[in-house]
Steps between C-alpha positions, in 0.01 A plus 500: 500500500615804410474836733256685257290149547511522851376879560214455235160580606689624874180719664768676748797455703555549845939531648575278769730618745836300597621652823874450505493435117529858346673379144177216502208614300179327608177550273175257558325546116104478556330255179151532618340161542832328470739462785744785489883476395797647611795694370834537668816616411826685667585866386920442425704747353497423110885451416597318811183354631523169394866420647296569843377164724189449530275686756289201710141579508252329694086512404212365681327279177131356566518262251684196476640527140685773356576612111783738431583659204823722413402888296612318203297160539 
């Protein structure tokens, strides 16, 4: 799936804080009838971002299966 796929027919979106996360960007995508999905991702500085570790993050998840999907699918 790609991301376009993912935000289509998206009624609103609502940010989730992450206390002690200020580089994590929470946002809980409203579909209506359907359960709603999630996007997530870390503001990095765009030349050296990527040669970073990886911040943990830790989310409380009511279901018992999870798909993710990368921005570019």
């Amino acid at each position: 799936m790609c991301m376009a796929k993912g935000l289509s027919g998206v009624r609103g979106v609502k940010r989730i804080e992450t206390p002690g996360k200020p580089s994590i960007f929470l946002f809980q995508l409203d579909h209506g009838q359907q359960k709603p999905s999630f996007v997530v991702w870390e503001r990095r500085d765009e030349f050296s971002g990527e040669d970073l570790p990886a911040v943990p993050f830790d989310f409380a998840w009511a279901t018992n299966k999870a798909t993710v999907v990368d921005a570019l699918g």
